[in-house]
C-alpha positions in Angstrom: -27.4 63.5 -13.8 -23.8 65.3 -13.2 -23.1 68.8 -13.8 -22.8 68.8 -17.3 -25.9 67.6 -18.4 -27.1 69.4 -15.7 -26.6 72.4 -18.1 -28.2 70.6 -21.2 -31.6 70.2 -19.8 -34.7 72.3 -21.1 -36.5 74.5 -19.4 -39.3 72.9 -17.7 -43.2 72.8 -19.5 -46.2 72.7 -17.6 -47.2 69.3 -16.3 -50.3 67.2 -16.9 -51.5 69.3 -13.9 -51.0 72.1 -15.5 -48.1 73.0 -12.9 -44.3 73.8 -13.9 -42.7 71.4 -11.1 -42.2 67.9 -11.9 -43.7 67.9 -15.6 -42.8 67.0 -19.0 -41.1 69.4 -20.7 -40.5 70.5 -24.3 -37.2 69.1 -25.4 -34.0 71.4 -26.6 -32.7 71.0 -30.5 -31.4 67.8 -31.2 -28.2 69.2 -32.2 -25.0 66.4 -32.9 -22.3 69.0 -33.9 -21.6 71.0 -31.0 -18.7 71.4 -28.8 -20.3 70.4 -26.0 -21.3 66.9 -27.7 -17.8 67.2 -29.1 -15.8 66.9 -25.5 -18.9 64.1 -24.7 -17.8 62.0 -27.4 -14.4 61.8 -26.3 -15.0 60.8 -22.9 -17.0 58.4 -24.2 -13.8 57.4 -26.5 -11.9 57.5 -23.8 -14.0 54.4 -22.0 -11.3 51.4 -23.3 -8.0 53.7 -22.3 -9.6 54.2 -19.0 -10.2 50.7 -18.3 -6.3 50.0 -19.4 -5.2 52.5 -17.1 -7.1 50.8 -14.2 -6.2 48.0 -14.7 -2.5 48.4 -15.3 -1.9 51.3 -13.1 -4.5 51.0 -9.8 -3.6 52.3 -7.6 -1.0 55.7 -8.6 -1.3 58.7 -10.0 -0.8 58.8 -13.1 -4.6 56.7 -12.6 -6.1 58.8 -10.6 -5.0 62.0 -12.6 -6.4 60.5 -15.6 -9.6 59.9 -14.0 -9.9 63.3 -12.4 -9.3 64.8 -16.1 -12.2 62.6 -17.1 -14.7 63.5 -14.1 -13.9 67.1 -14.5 -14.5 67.4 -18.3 -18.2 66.9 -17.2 -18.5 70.3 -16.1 -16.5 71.6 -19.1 -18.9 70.4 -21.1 -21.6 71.4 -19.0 -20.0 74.8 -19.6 -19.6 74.9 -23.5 -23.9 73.6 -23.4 -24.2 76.9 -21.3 -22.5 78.9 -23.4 -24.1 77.7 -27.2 -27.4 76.1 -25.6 -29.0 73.0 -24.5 -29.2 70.3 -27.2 -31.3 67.0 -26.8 -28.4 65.3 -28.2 -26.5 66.4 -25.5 -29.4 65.8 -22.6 -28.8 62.0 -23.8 -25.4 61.7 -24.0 -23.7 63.2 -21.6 -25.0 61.5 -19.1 -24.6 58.2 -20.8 -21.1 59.2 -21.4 -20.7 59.0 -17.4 -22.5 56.0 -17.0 -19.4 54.6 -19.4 -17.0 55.8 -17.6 -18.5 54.8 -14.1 -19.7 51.4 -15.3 -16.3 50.5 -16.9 -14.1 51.5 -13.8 -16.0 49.7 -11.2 -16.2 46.8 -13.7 -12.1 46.7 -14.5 -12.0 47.3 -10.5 -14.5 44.3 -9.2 -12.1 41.8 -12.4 -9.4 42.8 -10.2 -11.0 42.2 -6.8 -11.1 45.7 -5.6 -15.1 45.5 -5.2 -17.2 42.5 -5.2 -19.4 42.0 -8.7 -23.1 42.2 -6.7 -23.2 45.7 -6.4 -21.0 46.5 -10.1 -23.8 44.3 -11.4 -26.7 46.2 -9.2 -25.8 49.3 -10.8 -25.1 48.2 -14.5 -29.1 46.9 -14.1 -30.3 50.1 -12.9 -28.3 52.1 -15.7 -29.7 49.4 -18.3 -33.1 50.0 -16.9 -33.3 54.0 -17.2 -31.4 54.4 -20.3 -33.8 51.7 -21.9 -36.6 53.5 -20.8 -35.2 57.2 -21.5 -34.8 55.4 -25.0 -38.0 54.8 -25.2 -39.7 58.2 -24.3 -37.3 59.8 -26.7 -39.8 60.1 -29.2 -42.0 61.8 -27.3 -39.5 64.9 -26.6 -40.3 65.3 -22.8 -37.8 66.3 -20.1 -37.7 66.5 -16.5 -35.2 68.0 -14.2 -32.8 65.7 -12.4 -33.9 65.1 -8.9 -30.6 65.7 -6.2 -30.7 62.4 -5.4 -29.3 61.5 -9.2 -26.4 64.3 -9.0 -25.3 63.1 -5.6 -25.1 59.4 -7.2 -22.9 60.9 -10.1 -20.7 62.1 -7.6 -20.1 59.4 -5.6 -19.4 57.8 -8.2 -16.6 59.5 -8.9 -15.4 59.7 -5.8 -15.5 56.1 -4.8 -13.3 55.2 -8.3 -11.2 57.9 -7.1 -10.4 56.3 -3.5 -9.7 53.1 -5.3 -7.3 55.0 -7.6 -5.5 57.5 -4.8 -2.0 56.3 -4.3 -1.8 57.5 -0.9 -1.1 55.2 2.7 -2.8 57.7 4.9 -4.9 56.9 7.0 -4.6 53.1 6.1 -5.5 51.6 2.7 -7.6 49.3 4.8 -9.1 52.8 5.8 -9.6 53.7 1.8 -10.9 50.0 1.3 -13.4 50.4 3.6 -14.5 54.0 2.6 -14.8 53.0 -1.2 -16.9 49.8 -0.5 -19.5 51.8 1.2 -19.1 54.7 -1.6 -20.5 51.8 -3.5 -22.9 50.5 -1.8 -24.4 54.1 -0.8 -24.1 55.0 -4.9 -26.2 51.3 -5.4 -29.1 52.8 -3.2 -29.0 56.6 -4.4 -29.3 55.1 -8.2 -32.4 53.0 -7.5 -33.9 55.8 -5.5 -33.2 58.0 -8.2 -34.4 55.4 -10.5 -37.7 55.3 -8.5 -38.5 58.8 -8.2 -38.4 59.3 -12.1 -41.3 56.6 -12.1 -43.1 58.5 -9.6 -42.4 61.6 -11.4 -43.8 60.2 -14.9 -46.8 58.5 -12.4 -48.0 62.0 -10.9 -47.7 63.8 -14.1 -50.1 61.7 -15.6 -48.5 58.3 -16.2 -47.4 60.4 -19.2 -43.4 58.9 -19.8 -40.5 61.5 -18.8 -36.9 61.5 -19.7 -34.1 61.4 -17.4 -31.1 63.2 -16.7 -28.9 60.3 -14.9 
């Protein structure tokens, strides 16, 4: 979970416990037509463009700018979701529109032997694996805060695409290489961790199913 969907989530409801931490909780309005969803949509729109750009442009800046335009249009959606309400619509997308994004880059990167496909592939089966499951709670309306571990994976994320991208010699570009391959790897075991800790969440609170943010 990033920082815009960060915004979208509902306040918690008490958990099977009957404590507030780490419970289900009652799902926002599922709302389509905001302008929060709106600026979701295109980043999501934005996915085969992005994957052009890598792939013609990587590494310079005109690639890097677009990406940064794309990361940081999380958080003004995140914003707009502040400013009109959360949405469950918007809890479910927006973080699916970053998994898009993320997935797509590393992909177009690891075709064009920037990474190596084992840990693309590792993180595309985690993504698969939550959003299935956040699928398949969806009907139940529950929500549980994103844990830090999932932010921090959003943001390396972005970060490691972006050292790929930067068009800069300094320190090295072996020095870049290096730093972006273990961006990866560290994103690899924040998103399984992550991925774990929403199944212990859902465990402790009953083995009743939870939604995700990330």
């Amino acid at each position: 979970m990033s920082v815009g969907d960060a915004a979208r989530a509902a306040p918690p409801a008490p958990s099977a416990g009957g404590g507030p931490a780490g419970g289900p909780a009652a799902a926002a309005p599922w709302r389509l037509r905001t302008a929060a969803n709106l600026v979701t949509v295109t980043r999501i729109a934005a996915t085969p463009v992005l994957v052009l750009v890598v792939m013609r442009d990587t590494p310079s800046w005109a690639a890097f700018c677009f990406w940064a335009a794309l990361a940081f249009s999380d958080a003004a959606d995140g914003w707009l979701a502040r400013r009109r309400g959360p949405s469950a619509s918007g809890a479910f997308l927006d973080p699916l529109a970053d998994k898009f994004l993320v997935l797509a880059a590393l992909a177009a990167m690891a075709d064009m032997g920037k990474f190596s496909w084992a840990p693309v592939g590792l993180l595309a089966g985690r993504e698969v694996v939550i959003t299935g499951y956040r699928v398949m709670v969806a009907k139940h309306g529950v929500s549980v805060p994103a844990r830090r571990v999932a932010k921090a994976k959003t943001f390396v994320e972005f970060v490691t695409v972006g050292l790929v991208l930067l068009p800069v010699t300094w320190p090295s570009r072996v020095t870049l290489t290096h730093l972006s391959h273990f961006g990866l790897w560290f994103a690899v075991v924040l998103a399984w961790a992550s991925g774990a800790q929403y199944l212990i969440d859902s465990w402790a609170a009953g083995r009743r199913p939870v939604t995700t943010g990330a």
